[in-house]
N, C-alpha and C positions, 0 to 999 in steps of 0.2 A: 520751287522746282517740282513738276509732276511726274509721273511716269507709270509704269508696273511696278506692282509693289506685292505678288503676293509669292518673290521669293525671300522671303523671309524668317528669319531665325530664332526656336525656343532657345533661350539660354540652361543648361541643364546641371547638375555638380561635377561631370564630367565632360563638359563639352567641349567638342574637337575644334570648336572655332572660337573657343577661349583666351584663346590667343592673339585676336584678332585686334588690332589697333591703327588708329582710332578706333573708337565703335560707338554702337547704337544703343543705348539699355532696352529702350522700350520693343525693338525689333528684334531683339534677343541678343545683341552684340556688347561683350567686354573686351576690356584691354588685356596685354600680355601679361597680367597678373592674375587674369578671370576674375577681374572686378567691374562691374557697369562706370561705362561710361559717356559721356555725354557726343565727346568730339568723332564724330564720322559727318561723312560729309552724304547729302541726299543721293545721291546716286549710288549711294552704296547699298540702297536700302534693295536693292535690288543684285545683289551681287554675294550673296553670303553661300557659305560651302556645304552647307544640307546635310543635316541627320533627322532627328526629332523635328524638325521645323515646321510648327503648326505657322500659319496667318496669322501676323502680329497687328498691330494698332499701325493705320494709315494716313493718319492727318496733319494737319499745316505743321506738327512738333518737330516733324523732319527739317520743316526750313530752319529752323532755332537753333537745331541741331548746328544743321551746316552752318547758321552764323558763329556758332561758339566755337566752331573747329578753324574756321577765321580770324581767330583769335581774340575774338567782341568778347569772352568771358568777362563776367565781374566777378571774379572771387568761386568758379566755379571748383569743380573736385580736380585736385588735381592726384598723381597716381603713386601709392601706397609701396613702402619697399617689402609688403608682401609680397613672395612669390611661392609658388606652386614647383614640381617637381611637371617636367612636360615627358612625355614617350617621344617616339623615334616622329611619331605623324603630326606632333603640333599639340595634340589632346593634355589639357593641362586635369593631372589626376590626385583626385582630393579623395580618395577613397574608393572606387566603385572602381569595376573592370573596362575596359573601351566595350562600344555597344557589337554585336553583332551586325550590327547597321550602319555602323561608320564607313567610311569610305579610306580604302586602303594608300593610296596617293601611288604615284611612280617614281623611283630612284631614281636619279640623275645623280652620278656622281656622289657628292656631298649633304646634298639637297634631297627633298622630296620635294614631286608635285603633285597638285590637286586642281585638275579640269574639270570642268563642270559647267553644265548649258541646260538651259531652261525655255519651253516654250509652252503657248499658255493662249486662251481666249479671257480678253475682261468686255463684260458689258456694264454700262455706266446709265442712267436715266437723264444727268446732266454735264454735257461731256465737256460745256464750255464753263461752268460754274456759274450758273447767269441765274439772278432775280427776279427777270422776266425771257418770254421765249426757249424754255428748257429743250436741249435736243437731248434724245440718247441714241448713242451710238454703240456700236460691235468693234473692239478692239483684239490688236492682233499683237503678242509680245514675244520679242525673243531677247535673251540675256545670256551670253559667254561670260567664263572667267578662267581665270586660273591662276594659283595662290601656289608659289614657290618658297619653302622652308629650308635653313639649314638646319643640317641634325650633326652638332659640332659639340666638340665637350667641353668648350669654350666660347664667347663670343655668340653672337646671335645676326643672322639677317632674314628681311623678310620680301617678298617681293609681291604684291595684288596688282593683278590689272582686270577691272569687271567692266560691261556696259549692260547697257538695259534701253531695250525698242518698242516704244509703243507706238502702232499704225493702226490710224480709225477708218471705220470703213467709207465713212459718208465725211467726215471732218477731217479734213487733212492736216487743217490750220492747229489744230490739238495736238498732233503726233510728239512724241518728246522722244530727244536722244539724248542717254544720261552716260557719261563716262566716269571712271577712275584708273589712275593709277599711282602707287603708293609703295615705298619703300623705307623700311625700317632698319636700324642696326644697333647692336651695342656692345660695345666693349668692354669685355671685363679687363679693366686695368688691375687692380687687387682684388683681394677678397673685402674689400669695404670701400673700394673707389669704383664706378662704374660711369662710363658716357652711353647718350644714347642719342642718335640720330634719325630724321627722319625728313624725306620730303614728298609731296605728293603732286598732283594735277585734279582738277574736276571737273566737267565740263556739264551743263544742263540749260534746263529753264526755267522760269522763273514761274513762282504759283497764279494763279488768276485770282482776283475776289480780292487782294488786298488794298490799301490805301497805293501802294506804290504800280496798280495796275492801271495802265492808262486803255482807257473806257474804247478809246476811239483804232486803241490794237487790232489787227486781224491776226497778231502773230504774236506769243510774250517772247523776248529779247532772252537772248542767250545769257549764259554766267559763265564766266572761268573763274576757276583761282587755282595760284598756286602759291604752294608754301612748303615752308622749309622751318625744321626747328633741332635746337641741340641744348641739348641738355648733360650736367652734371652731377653725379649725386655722390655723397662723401658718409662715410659711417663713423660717431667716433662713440665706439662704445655704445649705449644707447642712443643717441643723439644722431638726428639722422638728417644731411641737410642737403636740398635739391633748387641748384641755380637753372635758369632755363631761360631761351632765346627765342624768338618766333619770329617770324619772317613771312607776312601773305600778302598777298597782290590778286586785286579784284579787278574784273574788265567786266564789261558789260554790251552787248552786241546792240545792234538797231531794231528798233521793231516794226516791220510794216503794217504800213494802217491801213483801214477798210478805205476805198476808193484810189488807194495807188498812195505811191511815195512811203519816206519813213521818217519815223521819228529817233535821232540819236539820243544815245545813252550817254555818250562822251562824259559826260559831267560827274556821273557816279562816278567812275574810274578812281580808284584809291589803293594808297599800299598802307601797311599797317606792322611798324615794329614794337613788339613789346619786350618786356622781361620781366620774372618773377624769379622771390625768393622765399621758398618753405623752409620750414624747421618741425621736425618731427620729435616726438620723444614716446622708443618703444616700455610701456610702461608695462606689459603683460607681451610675450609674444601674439598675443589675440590684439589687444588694444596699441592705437597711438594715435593719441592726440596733436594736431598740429596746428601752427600759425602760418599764414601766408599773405604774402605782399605782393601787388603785382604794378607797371604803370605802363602804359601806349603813347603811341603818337598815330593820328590817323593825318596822312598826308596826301591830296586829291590830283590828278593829273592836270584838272584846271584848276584856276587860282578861285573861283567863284564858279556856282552853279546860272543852269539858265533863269534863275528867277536873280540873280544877283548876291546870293546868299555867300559866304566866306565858308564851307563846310570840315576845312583843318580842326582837328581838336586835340586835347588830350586827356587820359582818363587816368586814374590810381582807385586801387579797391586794396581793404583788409580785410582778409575773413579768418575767423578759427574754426576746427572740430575735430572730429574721432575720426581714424578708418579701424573697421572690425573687421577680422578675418576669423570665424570660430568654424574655417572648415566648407562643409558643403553644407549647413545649416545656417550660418547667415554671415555674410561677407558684402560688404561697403563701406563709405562713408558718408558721411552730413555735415554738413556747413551752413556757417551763416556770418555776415559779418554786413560791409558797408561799402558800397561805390561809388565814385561823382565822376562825371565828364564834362570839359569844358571846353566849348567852341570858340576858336578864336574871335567869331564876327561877334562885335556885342551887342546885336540886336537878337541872337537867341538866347534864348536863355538857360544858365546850365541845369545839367541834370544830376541827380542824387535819389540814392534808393538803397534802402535795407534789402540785403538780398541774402537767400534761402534758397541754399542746393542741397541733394541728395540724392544717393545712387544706391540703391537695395538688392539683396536677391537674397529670398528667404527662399528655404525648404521643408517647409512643413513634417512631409512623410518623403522617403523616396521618390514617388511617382508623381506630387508637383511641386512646381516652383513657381512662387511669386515674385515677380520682377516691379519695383518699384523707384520715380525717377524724379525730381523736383529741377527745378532748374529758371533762374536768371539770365535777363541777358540787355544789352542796354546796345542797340543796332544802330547802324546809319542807315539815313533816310535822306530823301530830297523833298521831300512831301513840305508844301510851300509854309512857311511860318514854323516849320518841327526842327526842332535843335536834334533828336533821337527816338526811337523808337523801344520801350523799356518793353520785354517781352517775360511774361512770366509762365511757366507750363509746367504744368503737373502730370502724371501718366501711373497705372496701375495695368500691371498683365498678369494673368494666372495662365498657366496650361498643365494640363495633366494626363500620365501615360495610361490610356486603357490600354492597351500591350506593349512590347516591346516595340512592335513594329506601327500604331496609331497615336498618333497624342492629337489633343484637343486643346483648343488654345479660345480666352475670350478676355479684350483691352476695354482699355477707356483711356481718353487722353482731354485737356483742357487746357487752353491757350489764351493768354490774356494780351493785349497789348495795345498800348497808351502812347501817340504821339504826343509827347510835351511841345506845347506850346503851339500846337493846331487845333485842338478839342477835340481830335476825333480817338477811338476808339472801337476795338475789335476783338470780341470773342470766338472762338469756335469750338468747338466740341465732337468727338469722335467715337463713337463704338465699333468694334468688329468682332468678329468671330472665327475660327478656321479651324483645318484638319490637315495631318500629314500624313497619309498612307505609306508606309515605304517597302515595295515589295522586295526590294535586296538591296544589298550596299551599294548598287548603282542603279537602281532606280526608284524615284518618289514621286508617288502622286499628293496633289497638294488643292485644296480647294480654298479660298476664303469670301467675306463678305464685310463689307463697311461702310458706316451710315453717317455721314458727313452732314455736323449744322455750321454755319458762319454766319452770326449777328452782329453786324456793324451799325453806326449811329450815323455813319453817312445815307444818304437816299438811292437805294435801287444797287445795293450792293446785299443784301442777305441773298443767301441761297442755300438749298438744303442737296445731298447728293447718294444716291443709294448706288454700288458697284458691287459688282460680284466677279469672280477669278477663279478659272481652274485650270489647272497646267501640269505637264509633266518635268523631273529633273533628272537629267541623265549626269552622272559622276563617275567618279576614280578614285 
């Protein structure tokens, strides 16, 4: 899925969009705990509610992302019964005061809300991601949102709806329209029983330059999903245990191809229910160590793809590790453990992988934080002969406050990923750079830059991509 991407979010020890879940680590996004997390979906990378928000890392890690919020995790992090103390605006407060630069939200009732629009010129040097025939083009972006909070002294709900528009000037076939919208809740049943709910929608398109990109596209094919998940979580004494349900359903649009007509997606079409079960144990209020069990069913709207393939499976993973919460000086978790997935057709073959997550956010000094993010993931594919696509990504963000009102921000991300049982394989790699000006609590100027490589072992698929972005964000 592509799009504009330089609204984008520092993660910070007080950040007002800490609350934010699903989310993003590497683009500055935690869940409602203010821990990183892996599950947001790509369209959201462009939707966040702006304070400190230097330009985060922009590369293919976003699709991963959105696969894991799909619920393709093997074993990834799942979310800590730490919690934070939040204010009236969502700002979950681990020590420090809210910024003078926060954005105040509007009462409604019960509720606050938090508006927020973004627009923005991106120029790109290669705007189709092509190996050969590089265009660039002058891009034109604009992004609404608005994030609805209850501010209740019980119970929780949450409500995001964000989009993000990019229009090229000379390549129209590029243009991406990225949606979301997403709703949270949870109930405090006791003081040691808690549900939590959530469903969401996402709509985009699909990246260029991977193995699943058909060559002969004038247009990459739309995505939806939509998912729904409910969760339980029970306290007994130390012992902390959280059952959980997932629920997503993928469609896949047509893509029209160069010289007329289209080519159907039909075949991807799959739902996907899982369930896991955690067991946590708070052995320090900082530390808990936990186990976690998960299993799937991937079930496809045709019974076979168009190569003839059987593409139903089913997967189970175990992992164990730590979540740390020591504060605003360092809070996440790490994991690792094991997953296998098994296709019904027995001509592919199954897949199995030691896998390694982790979700960081260190603070050195007050003025920055290191955001740090590891993450597995074992995808569906149609790519002819591949049973799955096993995606491994790594990411590293620092940014740091030269004033109150400037931070500076500079990523790195890396992305590995191995069709079993096709031979191919795909790296890519990301730097960027960016800046947040923010002249008041409702307005920010925002610049960023990222330099895009993807090395494939297929033929006439590398390509390199240099973009630059500067925009203004108007808030509440």
């Amino acid at each position: 899925m592509t799009g504009s991407a330089f609204a984008q979010q520092q993660v910070t020890a007080n950040e007002d969009d800490a609350i934010d879940s699903p989310s993003e680590v590497l683009r500055g996004r935690v869940d409602e705990n203010g821990l990183p997390d892996f599950n947001q979906d790509q369209a959201a990378r462009d939707a966040t509610a702006g304070r400190n928000v230097p330009q985060t890392v922009t590369s293919r890690l976003g699709d991963v992302v959105r696969r894991r919020e799909a619920g393709n995790t093997v074993g990834g992090p799942e979310r800590p019964i730490f919690a934070d103390r939040e204010d009236g605006g969502g700002n979950v407060q681990t020590g420090n005061a809210v910024s003078a630069y926060d954005p105040l939200g509007i009462r409604v009732g019960s509720f606050l809300a938090y508006p927020a629009v973004e627009a923005g010129i991106e120029f790109t040097d290669n705007v189709a991601l092509a190996d050969r025939g590089r265009r660039d083009d002058l891009g034109y972006t604009i992004a609404p949102e608005l994030r609805l909070e209850s501010n209740w002294s019980r119970h929780a709900a949450t409500l995001r709806a964000s989009s993000s528009h990019l229009i090229y000037d000379e390549n129209s076939s590029e243009d991406t329209d990225d949606v979301e919208v997403r709703a949270t809740g949870r109930i405090d049943i006791t003081r040691d029983t808690r549900v939590d709910l959530e469903a969401g929608f996402t709509f985009g398109q699909e990246s260029r330059g991977t193995a699943e990109d058909d060559s002969t596209a004038e247009t990459q094919p739309d995505e939806t999903v939509y998912s729904a998940t409910a969760s339980l979580t029970q306290r007994f004494n130390r012992m902390i245990a959280t059952i959980r349900s997932n629920l997503e359903v993928y469609e896949f649009g047509d893509a029209q191809l160069t010289g007329g007509g289209t080519q159907s997606n039909a075949d991807r079409d799959y739902t996907e229910v899982a369930g896991s079960l955690r067991l946590g144990y708070e052995w320090t209020p900082a530390i808990q160590p936990f186990v976690e069990g998960s299993y799937s069913i991937r079930r496809h709207d045709q019974k076979t793809d168009d190569d003839g393939f059987r593409r139903d499976s089913d997967g189970h993973s175990v992992v164990g590790g730590v979540a740390v919460n020591l504060g605003p000086i360092l809070r996440g978790e790490v994991s690792g453990g094991y997953a296998e997935r098994r296709p019904d057709d027995s001509s592919l073959s199954d897949v199995s992988a030691v896998v390694a997550n982790a979700s960081l956010i260190w603070a050195p000094t007050p003025l920055t934080t290191v955001t740090a993010a590891v993450g597995t993931s074992v995808d569906e594919t149609t790519v002819t002969g591949s049973s799955a696509a096993l995606s491994r990504t790594a990411g590293l963000n620092v940014a740091h406050a030269l004033f109150d009102n400037l931070t500076l921000n500079a990523g790195a991300e890396f992305d590995y990923t191995r069709y079993k049982g096709a031979g191919i394989t795909e790296k890519s790699y990301s730097l960027s750079a960016g800046m947040d000006y923010l002249i008041n609590r409702n307005l920010v100027v925002r610049a960023g830059y990222t330099y895009d490589i993807f090395d494939s072992n297929q033929s006439d698929s590398d390509y390199t991509a240099n973009t630059f972005r500067i925009g203004v964000r108007l808030q509440q």
